[in-house]
C-alpha positions in Angstrom: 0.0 0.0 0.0 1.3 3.5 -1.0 2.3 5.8 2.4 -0.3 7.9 3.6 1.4 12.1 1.9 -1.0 14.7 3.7 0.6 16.9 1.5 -0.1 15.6 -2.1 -3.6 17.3 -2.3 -1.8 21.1 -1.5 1.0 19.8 -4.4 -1.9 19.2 -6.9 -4.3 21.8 -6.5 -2.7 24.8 -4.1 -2.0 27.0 -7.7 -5.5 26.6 -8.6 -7.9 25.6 -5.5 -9.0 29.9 -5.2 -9.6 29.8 -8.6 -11.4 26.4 -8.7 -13.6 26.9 -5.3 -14.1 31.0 -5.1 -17.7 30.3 -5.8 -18.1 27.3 -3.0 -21.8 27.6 -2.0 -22.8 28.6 1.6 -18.9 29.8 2.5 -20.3 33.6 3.6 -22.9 31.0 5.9 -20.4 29.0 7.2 -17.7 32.4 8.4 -21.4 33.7 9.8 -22.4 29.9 11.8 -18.0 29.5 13.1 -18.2 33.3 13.6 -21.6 32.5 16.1 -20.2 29.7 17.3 -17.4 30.7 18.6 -19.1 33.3 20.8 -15.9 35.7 20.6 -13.2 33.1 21.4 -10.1 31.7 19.8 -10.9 29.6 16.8 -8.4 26.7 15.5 -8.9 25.2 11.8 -7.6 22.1 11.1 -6.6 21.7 7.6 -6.7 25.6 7.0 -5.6 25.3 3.4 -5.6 29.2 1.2 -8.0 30.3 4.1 -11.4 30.2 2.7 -13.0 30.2 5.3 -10.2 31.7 8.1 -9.5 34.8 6.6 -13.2 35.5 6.6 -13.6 34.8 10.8 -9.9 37.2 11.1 -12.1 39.9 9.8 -14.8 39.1 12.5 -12.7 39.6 15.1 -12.1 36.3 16.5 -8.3 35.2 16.9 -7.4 32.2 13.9 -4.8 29.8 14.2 -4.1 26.8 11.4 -2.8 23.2 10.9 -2.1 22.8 7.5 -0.8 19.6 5.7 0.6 21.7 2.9 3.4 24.1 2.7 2.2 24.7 -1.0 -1.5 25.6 0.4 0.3 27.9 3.5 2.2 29.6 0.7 -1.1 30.6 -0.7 -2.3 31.8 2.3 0.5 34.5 2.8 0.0 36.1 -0.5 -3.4 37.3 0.9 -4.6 40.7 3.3 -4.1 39.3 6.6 -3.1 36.0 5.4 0.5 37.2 7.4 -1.2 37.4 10.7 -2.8 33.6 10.7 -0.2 31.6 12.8 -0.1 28.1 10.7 1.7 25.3 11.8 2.4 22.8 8.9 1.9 18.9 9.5 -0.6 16.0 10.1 -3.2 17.5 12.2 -4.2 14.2 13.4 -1.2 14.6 15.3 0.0 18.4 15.3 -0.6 20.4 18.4 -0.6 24.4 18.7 -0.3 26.2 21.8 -3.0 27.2 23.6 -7.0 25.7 24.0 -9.6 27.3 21.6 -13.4 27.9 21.9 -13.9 26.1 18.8 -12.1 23.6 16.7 -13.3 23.3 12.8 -12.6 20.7 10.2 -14.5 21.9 6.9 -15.2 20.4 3.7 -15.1 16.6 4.2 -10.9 17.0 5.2 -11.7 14.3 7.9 -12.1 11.8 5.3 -8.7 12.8 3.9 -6.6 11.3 6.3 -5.0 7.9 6.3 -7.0 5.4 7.6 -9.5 5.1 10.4 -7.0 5.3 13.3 -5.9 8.4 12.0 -9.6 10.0 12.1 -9.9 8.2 16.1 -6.4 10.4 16.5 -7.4 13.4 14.9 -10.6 13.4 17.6 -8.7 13.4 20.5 -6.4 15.9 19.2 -9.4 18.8 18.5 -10.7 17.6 22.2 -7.3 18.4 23.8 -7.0 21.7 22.1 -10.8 22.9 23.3 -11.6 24.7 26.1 -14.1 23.5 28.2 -17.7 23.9 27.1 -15.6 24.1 22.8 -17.6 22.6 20.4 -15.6 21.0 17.7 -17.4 21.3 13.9 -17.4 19.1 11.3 -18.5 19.3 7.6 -18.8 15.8 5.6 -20.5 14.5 2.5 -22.9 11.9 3.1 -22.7 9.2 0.2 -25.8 8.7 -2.5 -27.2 6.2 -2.8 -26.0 5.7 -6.7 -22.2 5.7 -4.6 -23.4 2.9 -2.0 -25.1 0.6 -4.3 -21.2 0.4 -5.8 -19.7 0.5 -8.9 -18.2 4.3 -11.0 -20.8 6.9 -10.8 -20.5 10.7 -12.0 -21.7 13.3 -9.9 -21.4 17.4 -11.7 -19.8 19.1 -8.5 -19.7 22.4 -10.2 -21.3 23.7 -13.3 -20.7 27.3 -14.0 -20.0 29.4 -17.2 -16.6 28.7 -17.7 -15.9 25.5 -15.2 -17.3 22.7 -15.1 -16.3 19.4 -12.6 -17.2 16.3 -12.8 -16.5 14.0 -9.6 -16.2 10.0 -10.9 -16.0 7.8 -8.1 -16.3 4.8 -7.0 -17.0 3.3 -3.0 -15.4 0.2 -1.4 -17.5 -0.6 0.9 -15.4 -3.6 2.4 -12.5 -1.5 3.1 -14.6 2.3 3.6 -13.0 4.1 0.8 -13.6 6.5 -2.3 -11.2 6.4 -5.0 -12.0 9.7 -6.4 -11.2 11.6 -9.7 -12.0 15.6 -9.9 -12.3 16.4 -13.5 -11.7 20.5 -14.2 -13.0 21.4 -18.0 -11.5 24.8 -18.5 -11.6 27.1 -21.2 -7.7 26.9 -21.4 -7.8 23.2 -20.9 -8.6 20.5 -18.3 -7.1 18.9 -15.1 -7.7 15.7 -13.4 -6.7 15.4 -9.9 -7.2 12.3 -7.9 -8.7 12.0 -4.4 -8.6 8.9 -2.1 -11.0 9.4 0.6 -11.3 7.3 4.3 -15.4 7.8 3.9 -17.1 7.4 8.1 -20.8 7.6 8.6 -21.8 10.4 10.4 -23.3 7.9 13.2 -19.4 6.5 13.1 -18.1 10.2 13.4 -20.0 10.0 16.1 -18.5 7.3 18.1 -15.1 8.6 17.0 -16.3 11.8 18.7 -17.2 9.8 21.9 -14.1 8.1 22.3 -12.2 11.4 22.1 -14.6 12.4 25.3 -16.9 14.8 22.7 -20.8 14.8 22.5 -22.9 15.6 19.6 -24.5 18.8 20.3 -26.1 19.8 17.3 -26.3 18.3 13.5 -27.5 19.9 10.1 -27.6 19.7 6.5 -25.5 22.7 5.8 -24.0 25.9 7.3 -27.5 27.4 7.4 -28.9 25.2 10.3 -31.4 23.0 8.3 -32.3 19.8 9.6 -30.9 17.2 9.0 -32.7 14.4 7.2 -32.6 10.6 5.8 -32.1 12.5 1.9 -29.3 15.0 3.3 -26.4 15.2 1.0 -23.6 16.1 3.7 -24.0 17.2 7.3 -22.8 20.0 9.4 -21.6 18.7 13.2 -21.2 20.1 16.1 -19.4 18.3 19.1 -18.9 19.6 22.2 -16.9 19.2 25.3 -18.1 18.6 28.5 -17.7 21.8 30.8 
């Protein structure tokens, strides 16, 4: 088996991720719901990347620090306002602590399912626990697989369809060992890319038990960054886990 690089994503896609994902749906919703959430405390983001969605909580006031898996993707981050004053450590944050506890930990856009294997995720768990404060909450976002992806086999799914960008995910689920080979297909104007994505897919009723064993407990669950419920025909979920006070 090929050894686990948390930093091939940010070598593939950190020259082209702000131009791929500037139009990401519900991101000025999400910097609103972490801005809430963290009710004026320090805020860590694990898996920071060009600072989508840090940059936008900096300008709320609350204090940002990073984990980042990518030097490439922290190199992207500089080049923006304010992107200087995010502290960023780079490494596995599975692993990788900062100093200091936070009100709120956040792991956005399904990057839990990016690490290695299942352990990983378990270890990635404890380590937002034991940088919360009591009372944090710790927020994860996660796709929830169709039904076309569960009954197996390749399916194509049109991520992104606008006037000059189209992508088309093509994926197929393991079931047996609880993994998504992935291919992200960019038609562009000036010509395509293809980057490949191996995911570690959890359930969010296994997040949950991940969550438990890291002493966390689910607080709050939606269907997005705008507080919808969540239902049997949600695409992805929005969780919030806290820590016992």
């Amino acid at each position: 088996m090929t050894e686990h690089d948390p930093t091939a994503y940010g070598k593939g896609v950190s020259a082209d991720y702000d131009a791929f994902y500037a139009q990401l749906p519900e991101t000025d919703e999400a910097i609103a719901c972490l801005a809430e959430l963290a009710g004026g405390g320090d805020v860590l983001e694990l898996g920071i990347g060009t600072g989508r969605l840090a940059l936008g909580l900096v300008e709320r006031g609350p204090h940002v620090a990073g984990i980042e898996g990518s030097d490439a993707m922290v190199d992207q981050l500089r080049t923006k306002p304010l992107g200087q004053t995010i502290p960023v450590v780079v490494g596995d944050f599975a692993e990788t602590s900062v100093d200091g506890t936070f009100s709120l930990v956040v792991l956005a856009l399904n990057t839990i399912f990016a690490l290695a294997d299942r352990d990983a995720q378990l270890a990635c768990f404890a380590n937002a626990a034991a940088h919360l404060e009591p009372g944090g909450a710790f927020v994860v976002e996660a796709f929830v697989l169709r039904p076309d992806q569960v009954a197996g086999g390749w399916s194509v799914n049109p991520r992104m369809v606008e006037d000059e960008h189209v992508e088309l995910e093509v994926s197929k689920y393991d079931a047996a060992r609880g993994r998504i080979d992935r291919t992200l297909v960019h038609l562009l104007p000036h010509g395509n890319k293809i980057v490949k994505v191996v995911d570690v897919y959890a359930s969010p009723g296994e997040l949950d038990l991940m969550a438990h064993a890291a002493g966390l407990r689910l607080r709050e669950r939606w269907a997005g960054w705008t507080r919808t419920p969540y239902v049997t025909e949600s695409t992805k979920h929005v969780s919030v886990y806290e820590k016992p006070a």
